[in-house]
C-alpha positions in Angstrom: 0.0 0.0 0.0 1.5 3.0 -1.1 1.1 5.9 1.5 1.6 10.1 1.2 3.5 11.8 3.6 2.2 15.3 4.8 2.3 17.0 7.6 -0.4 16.8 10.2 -3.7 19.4 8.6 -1.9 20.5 6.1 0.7 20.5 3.8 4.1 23.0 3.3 2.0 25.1 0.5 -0.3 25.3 3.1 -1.1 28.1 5.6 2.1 30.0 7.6 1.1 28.5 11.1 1.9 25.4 9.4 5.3 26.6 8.6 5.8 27.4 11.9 4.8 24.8 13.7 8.4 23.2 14.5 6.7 19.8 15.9 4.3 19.2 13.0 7.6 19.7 10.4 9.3 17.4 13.3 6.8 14.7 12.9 6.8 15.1 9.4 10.5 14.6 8.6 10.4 12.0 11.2 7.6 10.1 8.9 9.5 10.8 5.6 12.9 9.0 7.4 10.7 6.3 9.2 9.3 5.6 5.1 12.7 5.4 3.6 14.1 3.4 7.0 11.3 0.6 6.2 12.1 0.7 1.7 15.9 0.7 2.5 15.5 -1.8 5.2 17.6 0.0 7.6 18.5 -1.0 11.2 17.7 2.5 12.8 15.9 6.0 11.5 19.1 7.8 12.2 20.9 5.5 9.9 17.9 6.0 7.2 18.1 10.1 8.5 22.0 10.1 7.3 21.0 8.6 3.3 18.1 10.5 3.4 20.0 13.8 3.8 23.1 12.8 1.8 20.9 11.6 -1.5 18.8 14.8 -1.2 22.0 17.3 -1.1 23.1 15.4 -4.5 19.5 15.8 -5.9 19.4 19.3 -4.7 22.0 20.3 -6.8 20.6 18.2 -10.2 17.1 19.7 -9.7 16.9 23.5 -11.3 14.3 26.2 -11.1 10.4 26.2 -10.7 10.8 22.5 -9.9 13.2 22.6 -7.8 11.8 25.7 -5.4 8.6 23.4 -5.6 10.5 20.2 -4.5 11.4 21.9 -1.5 8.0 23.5 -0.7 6.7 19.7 -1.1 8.7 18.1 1.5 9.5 19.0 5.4 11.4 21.7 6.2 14.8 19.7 7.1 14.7 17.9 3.7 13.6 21.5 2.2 16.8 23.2 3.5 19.1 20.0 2.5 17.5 21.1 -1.0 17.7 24.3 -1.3 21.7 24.7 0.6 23.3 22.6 -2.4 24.8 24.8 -5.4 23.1 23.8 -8.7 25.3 21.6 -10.6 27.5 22.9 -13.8 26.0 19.9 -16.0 23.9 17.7 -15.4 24.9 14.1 -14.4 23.7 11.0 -15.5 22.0 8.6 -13.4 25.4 6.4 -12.6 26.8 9.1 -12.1 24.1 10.3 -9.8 24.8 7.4 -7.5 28.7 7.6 -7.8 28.0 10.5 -6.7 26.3 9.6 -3.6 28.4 6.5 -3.4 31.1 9.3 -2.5 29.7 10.4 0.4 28.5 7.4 2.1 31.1 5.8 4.4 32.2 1.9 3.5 29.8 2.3 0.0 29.5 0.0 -3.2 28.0 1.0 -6.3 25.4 -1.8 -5.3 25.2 -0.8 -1.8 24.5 3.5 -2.9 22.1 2.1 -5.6 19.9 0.7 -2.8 20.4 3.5 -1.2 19.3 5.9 -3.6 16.9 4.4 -4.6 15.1 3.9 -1.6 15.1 7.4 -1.0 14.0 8.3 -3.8 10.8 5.9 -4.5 10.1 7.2 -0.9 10.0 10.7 -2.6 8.7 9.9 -5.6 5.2 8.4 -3.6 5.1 11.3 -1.7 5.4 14.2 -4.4 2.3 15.3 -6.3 2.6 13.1 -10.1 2.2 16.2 -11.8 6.1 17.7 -10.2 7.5 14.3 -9.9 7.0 13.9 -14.3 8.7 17.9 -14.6 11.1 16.6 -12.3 12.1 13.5 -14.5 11.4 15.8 -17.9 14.5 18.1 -16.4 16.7 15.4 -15.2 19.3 13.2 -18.1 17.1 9.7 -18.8 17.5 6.7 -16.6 16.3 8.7 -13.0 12.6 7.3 -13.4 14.8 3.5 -12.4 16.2 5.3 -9.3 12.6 7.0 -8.9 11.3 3.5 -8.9 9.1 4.6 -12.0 9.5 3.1 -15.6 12.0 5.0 -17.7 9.6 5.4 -20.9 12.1 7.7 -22.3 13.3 7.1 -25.7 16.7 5.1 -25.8 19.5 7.5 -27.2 
């Protein structure tokens, strides 16, 4: 059963109290990790926590414009911020080199092991984005994310 994460009443494009309500963006980063703890099959939520935030500052830097200012406004504020703090990258990498990327910057990683991990993260954030910004999301990013996104890749082969 696939499952949405929001915060509690509302959701980030919501009203301002929401914003502010430190416990409610608490419980909802909380749920986000708990999600990507149970798809990645991690021991703990910290240990889900660190991938979450290290796949997300790589993503954050591959995702440009409109989509990604409304990436951020999707999710809860910690994941937001671990968004919106990475410099947009120079080009655009592929989706190896996506989780190479992350591969670097997970201690004692394979490229089998930061697959998994990637991946879990981001099927996690692709059930809990709205279709409509995940698809501009995968229209801006080099073919072969949908895979990581745990979607089909129905773009053309090059």
């Amino acid at each position: 059963m696939i499952t949405t994460i929001a915060p509690v009443e509302t959701t980030r494009r919501g009203t301002s109290a929401a914003r502010g309500d430190e416990a409610a963006e608490h419980r909802w980063w909380e749920e986000l990790t708990e999600k990507v703890r149970e798809a990645g099959q991690y021991a703990t939520r910290p240990e889900a926590e660190r991938v979450t935030r290290i796949v997300l500052s790589v993503l954050g830097g591959h995702v440009t414009g409109e989509e990604r200012v409304d990436l951020a406004q999707a999710l809860p504020r910690e994941a937001a911020q671990v968004i919106a703090s990475q410099i947009p990258a120079t080009h655009p990498l592929t989706a190896p080199e996506f989780v190479e990327a992350a591969a670097a910057r997970i201690e004692g990683s394979t490229p089998a092991t930061a697959r998994w991990d990637v991946s879990s993260v981001l099927s996690v954030l692709a059930d809990t984005l709205d279709p409509n910004l995940l698809n501009r999301i995968l229209t801006q990013l080099p073919p072969g994310y949908a895979l990581l996104f745990g979607r089909a890749d129905l773009s053309p082969a090059q």
